[in-house]
N, C-alpha and C positions, 0 to 999 in steps of 0.2 A: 689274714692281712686285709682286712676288710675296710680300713682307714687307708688306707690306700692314693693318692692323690689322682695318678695315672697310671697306667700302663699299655704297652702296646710294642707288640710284632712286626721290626723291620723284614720283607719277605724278598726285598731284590738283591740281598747280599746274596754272597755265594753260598752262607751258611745261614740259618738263621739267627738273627739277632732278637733280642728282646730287651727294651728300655723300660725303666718302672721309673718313678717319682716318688720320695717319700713324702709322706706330712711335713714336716718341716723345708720340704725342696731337694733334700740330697738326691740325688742319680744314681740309679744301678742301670749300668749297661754288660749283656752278656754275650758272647756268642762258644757256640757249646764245639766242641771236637771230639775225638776219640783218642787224643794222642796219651792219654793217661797224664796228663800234666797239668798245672794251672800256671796261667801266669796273668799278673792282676796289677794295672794302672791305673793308684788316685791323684786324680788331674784338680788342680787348684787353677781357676782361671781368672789367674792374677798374675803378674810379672812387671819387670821392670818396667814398662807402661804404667801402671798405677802408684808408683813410690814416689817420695816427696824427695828424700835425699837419694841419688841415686847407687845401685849396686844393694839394696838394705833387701829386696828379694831374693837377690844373687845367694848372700851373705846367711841369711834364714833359711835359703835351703842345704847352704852346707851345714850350717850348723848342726840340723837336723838331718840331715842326710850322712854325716860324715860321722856319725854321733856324739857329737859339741855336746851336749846336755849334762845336768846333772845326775840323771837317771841311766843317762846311755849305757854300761854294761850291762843291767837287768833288758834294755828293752831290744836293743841290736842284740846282742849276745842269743837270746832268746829265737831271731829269728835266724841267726847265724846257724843254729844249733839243729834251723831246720834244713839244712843246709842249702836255704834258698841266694840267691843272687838280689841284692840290694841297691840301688840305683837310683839319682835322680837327677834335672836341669831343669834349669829356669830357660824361660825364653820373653819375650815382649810382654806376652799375652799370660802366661800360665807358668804351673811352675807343677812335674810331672814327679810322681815318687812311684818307682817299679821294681816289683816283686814279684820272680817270675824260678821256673825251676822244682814249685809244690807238689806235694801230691795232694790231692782232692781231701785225703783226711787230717793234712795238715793247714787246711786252709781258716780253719777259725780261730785258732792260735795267731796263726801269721796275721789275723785281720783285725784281731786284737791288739797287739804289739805295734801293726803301721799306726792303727788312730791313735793310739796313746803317744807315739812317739811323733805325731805330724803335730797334732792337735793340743795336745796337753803338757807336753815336756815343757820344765821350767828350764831357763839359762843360765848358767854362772858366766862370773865376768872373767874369769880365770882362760876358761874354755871359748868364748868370743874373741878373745884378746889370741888367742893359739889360733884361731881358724880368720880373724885377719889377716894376721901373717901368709897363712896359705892361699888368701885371694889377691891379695898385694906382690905374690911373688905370682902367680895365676897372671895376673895383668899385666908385668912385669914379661911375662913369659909369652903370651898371645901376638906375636909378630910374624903370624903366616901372611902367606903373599895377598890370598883375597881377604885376613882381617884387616891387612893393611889399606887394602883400596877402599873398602866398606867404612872403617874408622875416617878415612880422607874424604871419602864423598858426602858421610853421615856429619860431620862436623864442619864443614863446609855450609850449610844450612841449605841446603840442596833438598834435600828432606824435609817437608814438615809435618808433625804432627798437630794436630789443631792450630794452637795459634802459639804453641811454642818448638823448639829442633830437641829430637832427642838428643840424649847423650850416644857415644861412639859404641859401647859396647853394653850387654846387659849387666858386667860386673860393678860398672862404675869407672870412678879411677882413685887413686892408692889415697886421697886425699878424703873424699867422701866418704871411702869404706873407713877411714881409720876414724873419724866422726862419728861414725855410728855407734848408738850404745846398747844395750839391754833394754831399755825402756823403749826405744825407737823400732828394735825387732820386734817388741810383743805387740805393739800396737799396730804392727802391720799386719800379725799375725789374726789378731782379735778381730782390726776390721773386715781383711779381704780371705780369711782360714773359714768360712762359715758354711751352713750343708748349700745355700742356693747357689751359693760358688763350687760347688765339689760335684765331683762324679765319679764311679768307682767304675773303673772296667775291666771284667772278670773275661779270659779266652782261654780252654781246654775244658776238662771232662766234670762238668759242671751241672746241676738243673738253676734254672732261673730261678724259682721260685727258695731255694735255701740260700743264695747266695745274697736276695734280696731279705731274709729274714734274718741272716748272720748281720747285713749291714745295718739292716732298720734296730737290733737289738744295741750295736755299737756307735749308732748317732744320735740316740735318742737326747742325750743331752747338752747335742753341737747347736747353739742360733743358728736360727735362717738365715737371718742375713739377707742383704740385696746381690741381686744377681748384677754382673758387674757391666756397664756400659765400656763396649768397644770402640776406642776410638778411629777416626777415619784415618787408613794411612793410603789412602788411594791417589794423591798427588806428587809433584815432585816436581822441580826445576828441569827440565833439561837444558844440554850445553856441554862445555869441554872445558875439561879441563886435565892439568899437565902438573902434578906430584913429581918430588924424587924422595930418594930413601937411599942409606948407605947398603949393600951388600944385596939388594937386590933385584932379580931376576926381571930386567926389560919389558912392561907387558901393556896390554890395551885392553881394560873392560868397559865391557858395554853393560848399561846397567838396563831393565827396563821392567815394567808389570807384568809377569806373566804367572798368572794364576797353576800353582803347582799340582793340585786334587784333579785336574781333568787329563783324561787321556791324549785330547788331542794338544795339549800344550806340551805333555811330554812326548809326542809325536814329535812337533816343533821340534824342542830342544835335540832330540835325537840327529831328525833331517838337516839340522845344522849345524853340528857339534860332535856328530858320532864318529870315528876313524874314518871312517867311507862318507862322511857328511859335505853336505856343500861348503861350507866357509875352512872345515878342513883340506878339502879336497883340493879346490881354489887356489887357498893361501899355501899351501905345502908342496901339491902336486903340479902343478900349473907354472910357480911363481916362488918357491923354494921359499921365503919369507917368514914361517913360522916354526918354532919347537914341537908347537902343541896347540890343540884347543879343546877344552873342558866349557861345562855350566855348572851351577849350580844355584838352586831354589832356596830360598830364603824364607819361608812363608812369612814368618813373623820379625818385625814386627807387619808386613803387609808380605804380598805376594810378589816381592821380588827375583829376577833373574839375574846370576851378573855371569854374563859370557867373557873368560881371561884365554886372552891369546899372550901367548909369548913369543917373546921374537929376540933379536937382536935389537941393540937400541938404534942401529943404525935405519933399521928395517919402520921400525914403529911407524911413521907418517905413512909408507905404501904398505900396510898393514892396515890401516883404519881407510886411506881412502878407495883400497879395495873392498874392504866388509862393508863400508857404507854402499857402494854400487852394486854389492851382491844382494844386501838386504831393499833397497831399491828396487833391483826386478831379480826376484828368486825365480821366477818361472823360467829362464834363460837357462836354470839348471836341473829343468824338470827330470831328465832321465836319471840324474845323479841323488833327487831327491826320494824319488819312485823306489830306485833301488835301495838306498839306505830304510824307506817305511818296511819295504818287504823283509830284510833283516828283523829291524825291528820288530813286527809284527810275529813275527816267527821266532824269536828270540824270547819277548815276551809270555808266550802263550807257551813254550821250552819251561820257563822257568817257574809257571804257576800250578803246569801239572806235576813239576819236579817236588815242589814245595806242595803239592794236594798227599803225596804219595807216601813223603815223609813226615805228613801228621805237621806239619808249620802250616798250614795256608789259614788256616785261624788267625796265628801272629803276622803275616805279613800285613794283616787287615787291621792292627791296633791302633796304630794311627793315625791311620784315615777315619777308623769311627772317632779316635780322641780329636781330630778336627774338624768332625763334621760336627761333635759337642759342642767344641769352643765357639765355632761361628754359630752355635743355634739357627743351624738349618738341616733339617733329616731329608736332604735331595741326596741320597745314595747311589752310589755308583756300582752299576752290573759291567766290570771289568772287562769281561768274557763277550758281550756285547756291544761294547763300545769300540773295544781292540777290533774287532768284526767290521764293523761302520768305519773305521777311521780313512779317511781317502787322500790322497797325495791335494786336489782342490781345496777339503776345507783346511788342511797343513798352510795351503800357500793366504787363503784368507786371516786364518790368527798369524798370521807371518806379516801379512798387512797392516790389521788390527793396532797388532801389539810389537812390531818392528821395524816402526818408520824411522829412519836413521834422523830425522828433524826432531823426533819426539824422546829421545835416549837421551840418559846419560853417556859422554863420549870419557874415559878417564887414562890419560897414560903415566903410566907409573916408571919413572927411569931411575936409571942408578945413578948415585951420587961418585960410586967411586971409580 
């Protein structure tokens, strides 16, 4: 492999990793285990961020993912047969195809069969026109509580992306997917499908060096292609605002930036959102006011948090303007915070020797290398060190940082009926 572009040894994972580069640009990323399995992610870093019409990402990865294609018996069938697990999503930024469940001597068959089926399969309009249908009812069908506040905040143009507002979700909506034709998939396939957009990431009982010559034999004749510019989604409007909806559930999200890859943000998130958390603890135990309180991360299309209280409707106003006064001065509930890190931290570090023991702790790490990929930055994360370091002080500084109740989105969602 002497043509080689790069290569090189990530050494502060937990396992070792190894990235190579082909000539043409594709990525092999590995990290090796013993569990006797393979399980292997190619990431396209491309997503409904880069579409003109939107949902035509969404739409190309069912097609190909669901196996829309002309070919699709010989090429799913094929990997079905290995009786591997086949999976994909689109998201902002990328669009992930996973295949996982191998054993090591069925992996060049199976890697066979993905690039053919990502890369080359042709489309009939017959088969578009069926897989339509199934995203149009998909959209049709997506009215969870937080796609509801996300769709309201994101189309609100509260969001922007450069100098135009995305659309609400990455599917589209039932009007632009049903627009979309065959010719409009391949084109997005052709310009954003290519090796310096792609990366393969191979985790279980593996050597780097075979896995990089299985792939360098099966891209040999993908274009390069340009590697894709990331757009900024690091701003945002903050303010309040007040939605309703029929049927349901009364709630208050706070939206705001909070970088999902670092320890000490999901620190954050825990010490104010876990069962024993402050804003739980607060609003429930203190002040009876709420059902519940969750987060959840967002990464893409940016590093969004959006914290959903539920409440009564009645309740919602001393709901937000207690969370606002909590997130104002969190150190007022330092002892409540301290002990929820102490859980945490110890919960944490429960569940990574649970996952070491049982041969997964390779896969728990997939995605975080698929996003250390996408953002092209190799600053890796030593888990086991950081969970170590983490202190209730720098908790309450990214709490500062990144949860000044002036700088949020404020969003309450009531019912109409």
């Amino acid at each position: 492999m002497e043509d080689l572009m790069h290569s090189e040894r990530i050494d502060s994972w937990p396992l070792p990793v190894f990235r190579t580069t082909l000539p043409n640009g594709f990525t092999v990323i590995t990290m090796a285990d013993d569990s006797g399995l393979v399980d292997m992610k190619l990431c396209i870093a491309a997503g409904a961020e880069h579409e003109k019409t939107p949902g035509t990402a969404h739409l190309l990865e069912h097609c190909i993912s669901t196996g829309e294609t002309v070919i699709y018996p010989e090429r799913l069938s094929a990997l079905l047969e290995l009786n591997a697990k086949f999976n994909a999503t689109t998201s902002w930024r990328s669009t992930m195809y996973d295949l996982s469940n191998l054993f090591p001597d069925e992996m060049l068959e199976a890697l066979k069969q993905l690039m053919t089926l990502v890369y080359d399969d042709p489309f009939s309009h017959k088969k578009i026109a069926r897989e339509k249908k199934a995203v149009i009812q998909e959209i049709s069908d997506h009215t969870s509580a937080q796609s509801i506040a996300r769709q309201q905040f994101e189309t609100t143009q509260v969001l922007h992306v450069s100098t135009r507002t995305q659309h609400s979700t990455v599917m589209g909506t039932a009007a632009t997917v049903e627009s979309i034709d065959a010719a409009t998939l391949e084109l997005f396939r052709t310009t954003w499908y290519t090796a310096k957009n792609s990366a393969l990431i191979v985790v279980g009982t593996v050597q780097h060096e075979h896995v990089v010559e299985l792939a360098h034999a099966a891209t040999r004749q993908l274009e390069a292609g340009d590697r894709v510019r990331l757009f900024s989604f690091d701003t945002f409007t903050p303010g309040r605002f007040t939605f309703t909806h029929p049927q349901n559930t009364p709630q208050l999200n706070i939206v705001t930036t909070l970088p999902s890859g670092h320890m000490v943000h999901r620190g954050v998130a825990e010490a104010l959102c876990a069962p024993d958390g402050i804003l739980t603890h607060v609003l429930r135990i203190e002040h009876g006011i709420n059902y519940g309180v969750s987060i959840g991360f967002d990464p893409f299309p940016s590093d969004y948090a959006y914290i959903d209280i539920r409440s009564k409707q009645s309740n919602l106003e001393r709901v937000e303007t207690t969370a606002r006064e909590i997130l104002r001065r969190p150190e007022i509930y330092r002892a409540t915070a301290e002990r929820t890190l102490a859980h945490f931290k110890a919960g944490y570090a429960k569940n990574l020797l649970a996952k070491k023991q049982t041969d997964r702790f390779a896969r728990v790490h997939l995605k975080a290398i698929y996003r250390t990929w996408i953002r092209d930055s190799w600053k890796t994360i030593d888990v086991s060190t950081e969970l170590k370091e983490l202190t209730i002080d720098a908790l309450f500084t990214e709490m500062h940082r990144h949860l000044n109740p002036d700088n949020l989105a404020w969003i309450q969602i009531r019912s109409s009926d």
